[in-house]
C-alpha atoms as one frame of an Amber mdcrd trajectory, in Angstrom:
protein
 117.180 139.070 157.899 120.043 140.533 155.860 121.965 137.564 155.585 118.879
 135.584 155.241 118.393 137.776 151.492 122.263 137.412 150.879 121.879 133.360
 150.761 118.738 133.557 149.299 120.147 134.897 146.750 123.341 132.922 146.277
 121.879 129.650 147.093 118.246 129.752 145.762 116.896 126.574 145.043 115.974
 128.059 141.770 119.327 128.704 141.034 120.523 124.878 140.347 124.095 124.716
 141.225 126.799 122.487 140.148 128.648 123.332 143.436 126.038 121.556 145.959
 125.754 118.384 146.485 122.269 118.270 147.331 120.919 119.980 144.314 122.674
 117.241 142.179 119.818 115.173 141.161 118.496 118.362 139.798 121.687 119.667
 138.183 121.795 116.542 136.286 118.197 117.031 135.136 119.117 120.130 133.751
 122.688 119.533 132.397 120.332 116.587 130.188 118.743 119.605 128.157 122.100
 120.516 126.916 123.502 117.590 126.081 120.796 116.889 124.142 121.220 120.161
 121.818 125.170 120.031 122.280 125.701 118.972 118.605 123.111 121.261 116.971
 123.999 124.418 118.099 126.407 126.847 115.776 126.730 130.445 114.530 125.363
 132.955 116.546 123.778 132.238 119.847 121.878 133.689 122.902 121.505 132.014
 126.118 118.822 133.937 128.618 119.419 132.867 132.119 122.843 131.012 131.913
 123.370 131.207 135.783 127.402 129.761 136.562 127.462 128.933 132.490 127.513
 125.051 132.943 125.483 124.355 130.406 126.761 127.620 128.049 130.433 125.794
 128.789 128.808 122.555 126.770 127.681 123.731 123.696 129.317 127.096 123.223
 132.262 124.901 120.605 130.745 125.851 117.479 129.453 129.439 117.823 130.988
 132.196 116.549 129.274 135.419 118.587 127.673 134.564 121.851 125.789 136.546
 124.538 124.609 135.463 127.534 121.944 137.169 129.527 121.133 137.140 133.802
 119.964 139.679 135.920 121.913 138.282 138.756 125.377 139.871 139.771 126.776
 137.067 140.885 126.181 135.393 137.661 127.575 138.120 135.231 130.729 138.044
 137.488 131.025 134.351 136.644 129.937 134.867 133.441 132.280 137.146 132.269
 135.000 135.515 133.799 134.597 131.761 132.303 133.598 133.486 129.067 135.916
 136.310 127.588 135.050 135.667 124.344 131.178 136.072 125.020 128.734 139.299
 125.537 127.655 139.101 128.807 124.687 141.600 129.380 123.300 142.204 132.816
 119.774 142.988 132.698 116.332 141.590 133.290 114.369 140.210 130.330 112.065
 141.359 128.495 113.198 143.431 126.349 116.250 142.669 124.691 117.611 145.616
 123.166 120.862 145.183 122.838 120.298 142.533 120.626 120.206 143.741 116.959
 116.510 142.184 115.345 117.160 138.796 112.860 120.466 138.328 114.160 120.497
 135.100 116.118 120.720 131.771 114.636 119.643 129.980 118.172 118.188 131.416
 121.558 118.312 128.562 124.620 115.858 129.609 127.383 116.130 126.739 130.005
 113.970 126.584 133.376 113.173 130.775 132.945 109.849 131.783 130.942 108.352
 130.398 134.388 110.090 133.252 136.140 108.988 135.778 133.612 105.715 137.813
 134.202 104.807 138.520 130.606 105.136 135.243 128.622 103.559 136.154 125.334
 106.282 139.338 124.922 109.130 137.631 126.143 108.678 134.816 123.259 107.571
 137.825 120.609 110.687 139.627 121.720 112.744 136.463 121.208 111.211 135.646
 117.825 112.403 139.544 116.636 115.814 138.879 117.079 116.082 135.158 115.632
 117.067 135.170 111.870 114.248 133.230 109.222 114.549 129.612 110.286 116.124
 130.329 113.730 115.468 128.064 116.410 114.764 128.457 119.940 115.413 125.861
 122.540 113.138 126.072 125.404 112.358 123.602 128.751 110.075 124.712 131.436
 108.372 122.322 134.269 105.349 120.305 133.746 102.810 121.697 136.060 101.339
 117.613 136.639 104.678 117.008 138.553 104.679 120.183 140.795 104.153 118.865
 144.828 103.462 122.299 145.935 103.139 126.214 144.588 106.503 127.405 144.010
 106.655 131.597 144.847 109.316 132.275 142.575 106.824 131.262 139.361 104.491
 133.470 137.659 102.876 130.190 136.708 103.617 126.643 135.369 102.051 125.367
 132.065  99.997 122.306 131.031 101.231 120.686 127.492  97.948 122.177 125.866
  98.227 125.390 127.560 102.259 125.754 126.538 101.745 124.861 122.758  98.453
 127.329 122.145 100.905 129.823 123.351 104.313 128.931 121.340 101.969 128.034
 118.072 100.386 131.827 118.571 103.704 133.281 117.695 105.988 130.950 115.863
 105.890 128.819 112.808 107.046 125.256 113.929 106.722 124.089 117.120 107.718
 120.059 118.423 107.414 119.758 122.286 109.047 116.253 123.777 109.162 115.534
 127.192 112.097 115.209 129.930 111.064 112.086 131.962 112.949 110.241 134.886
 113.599 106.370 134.660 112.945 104.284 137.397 116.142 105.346 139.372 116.068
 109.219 139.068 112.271 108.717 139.948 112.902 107.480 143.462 114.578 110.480
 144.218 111.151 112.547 143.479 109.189 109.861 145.224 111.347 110.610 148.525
 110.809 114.338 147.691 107.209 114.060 147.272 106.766 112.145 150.583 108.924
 114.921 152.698 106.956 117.655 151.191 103.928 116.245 151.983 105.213 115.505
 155.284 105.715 119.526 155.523 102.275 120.998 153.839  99.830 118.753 156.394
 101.065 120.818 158.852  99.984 124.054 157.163  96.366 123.977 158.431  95.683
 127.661 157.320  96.392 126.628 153.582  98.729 129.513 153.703 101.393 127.990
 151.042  98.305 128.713 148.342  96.895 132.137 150.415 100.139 133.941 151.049
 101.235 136.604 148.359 104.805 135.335 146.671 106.819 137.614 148.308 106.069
 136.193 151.581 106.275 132.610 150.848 109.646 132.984 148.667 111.600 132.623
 152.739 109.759 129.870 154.116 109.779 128.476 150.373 113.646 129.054 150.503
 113.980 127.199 154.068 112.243 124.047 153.636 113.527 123.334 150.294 117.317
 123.792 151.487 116.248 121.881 154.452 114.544 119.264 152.642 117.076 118.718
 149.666 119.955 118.398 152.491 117.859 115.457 154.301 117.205 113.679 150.914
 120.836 113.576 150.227 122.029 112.548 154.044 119.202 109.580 153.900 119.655
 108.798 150.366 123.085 109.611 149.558 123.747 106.539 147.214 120.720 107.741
 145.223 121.279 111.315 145.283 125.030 110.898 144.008 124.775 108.079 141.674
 121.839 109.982 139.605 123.254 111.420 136.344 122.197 113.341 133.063 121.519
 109.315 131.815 118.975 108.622 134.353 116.865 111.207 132.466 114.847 110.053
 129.084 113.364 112.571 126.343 110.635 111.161 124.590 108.545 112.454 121.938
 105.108 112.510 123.743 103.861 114.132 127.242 102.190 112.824 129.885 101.700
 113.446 133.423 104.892 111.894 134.194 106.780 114.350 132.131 109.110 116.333
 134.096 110.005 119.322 132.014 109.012 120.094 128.614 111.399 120.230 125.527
 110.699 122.354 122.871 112.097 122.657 119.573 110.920 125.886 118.311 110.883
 127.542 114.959 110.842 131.076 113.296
């Protein structure tokens, strides 16, 4: 069971790694978010939830005081190591308080205010320490494109449901969409099928009845299991999908994969 928690916690498939193979397609889908905010980012910056720093390593070029932000240990180590010329700060968020109030010209928040339990203070705590005019950068999955409940989310947001909540607290706020083109959207096809394969065998409903911290195992299981088969059967698709073969377009749908949010103080 031990060793079970250790790669858990290494290898998480919320933890989207450069390093595996088979969480490429997804890398890729994240890596997009960057590049598309590579060129706007200067001054001083805060990234919560950097994990290795991939995606810090992209747009880090024209900022002069950076800190970076993970509760994990293995990520700080990394962290700290790729970036010596960056605070690294290992804590959970919220709060933030080593960050001074209105001193932050840009915040990136990428795949995490799923992950946090208190939404609404996490984004007031974040709007504190922006400067007038800051601008955070946020993505977060589109609940329409979820295939089953994932244990390691306090929830996932509808478009209506995620703007009521960024409009309650901030004073300009543009949410695009992350889509797939026809070639990354095979890979989610096959994914779909496999995990449908997997819940019609859970008779007992129990991937909706279990409490989170019991499903987060099984959860951890299948998924490695399941993103290793995808890329053995489909290794042309799985390698050949890059940061391209994902589209941001200015209105949601149901075929949105994340949301992209431009953000405003």
């Amino acid at each position: 069971m031990a060793l079970l928690i250790k790669y858990m916690f290494f290898f998480s498939t919320e933890v989207t790694s450069s390093k595996i193979s088979s969480d490429s397609p997804l890398y890729q889908r994240t890596k997009k978010a960057y590049e598309l905010i590579k060129n706007d980012v200067f001054g001083s910056l805060l990234e919560i939830g950097p994990g290795e720093g991939y995606g810090l390593n992209l747009i880090k070029e024209k900022c002069t005081n950076i800190y970076a932000i993970d509760k994990a240990n293995y990520a700080v180590k990394e962290l700290t190591s790729k970036f010596p010329e960056a605070t690294i700060i290992k804590q959970k968020v919220p709060p933030l308080p080593q960050i001074k109030n209105e001193s932050l010209d840009f915040v990136i928040c990428f795949q995490v205010i799923e992950h946090i339990k208190n939404d609404l203070n996490f984004l007031k705590e974040i709007h504190k320490k922006l400067k007038p005019g800051g601008t955070l950068f946020l993505t977060t999955p589109n609940i329409e494109q979820s295939v089953a409940r994932n244990p390691w989310h306090y929830r996932e947001y509808k478009h209506k449901e995620l703007e009521k909540l960024l409009n309650s607290i901030f004073n300009s706020v543009i949410i695009k969409g992350i889509k797939g083109n026809e070639f990354s959207n095979q890979y989610y096809i096959e994914n779909k099928k496999r995990v449908n394969n997997i819940l019609k065998w859970d008779f007992l409903r129990l991937e909706k009845k279990l409490p989170s911290l019991l499903l987060k195992i099984p959860y951890e299981v299948l998924n490695r299991i399941n993103r290793k088969k995808l890329l053995n059967n489909h290794k042309d698709l799985v390698h050949k999908i890059s940061s391209k073969d994902y589209i941001l377009t200015d209105k949601c749908d149901s075929n949105t994969l994340d949301f992209f949010c431009i953000i405003q103080k």
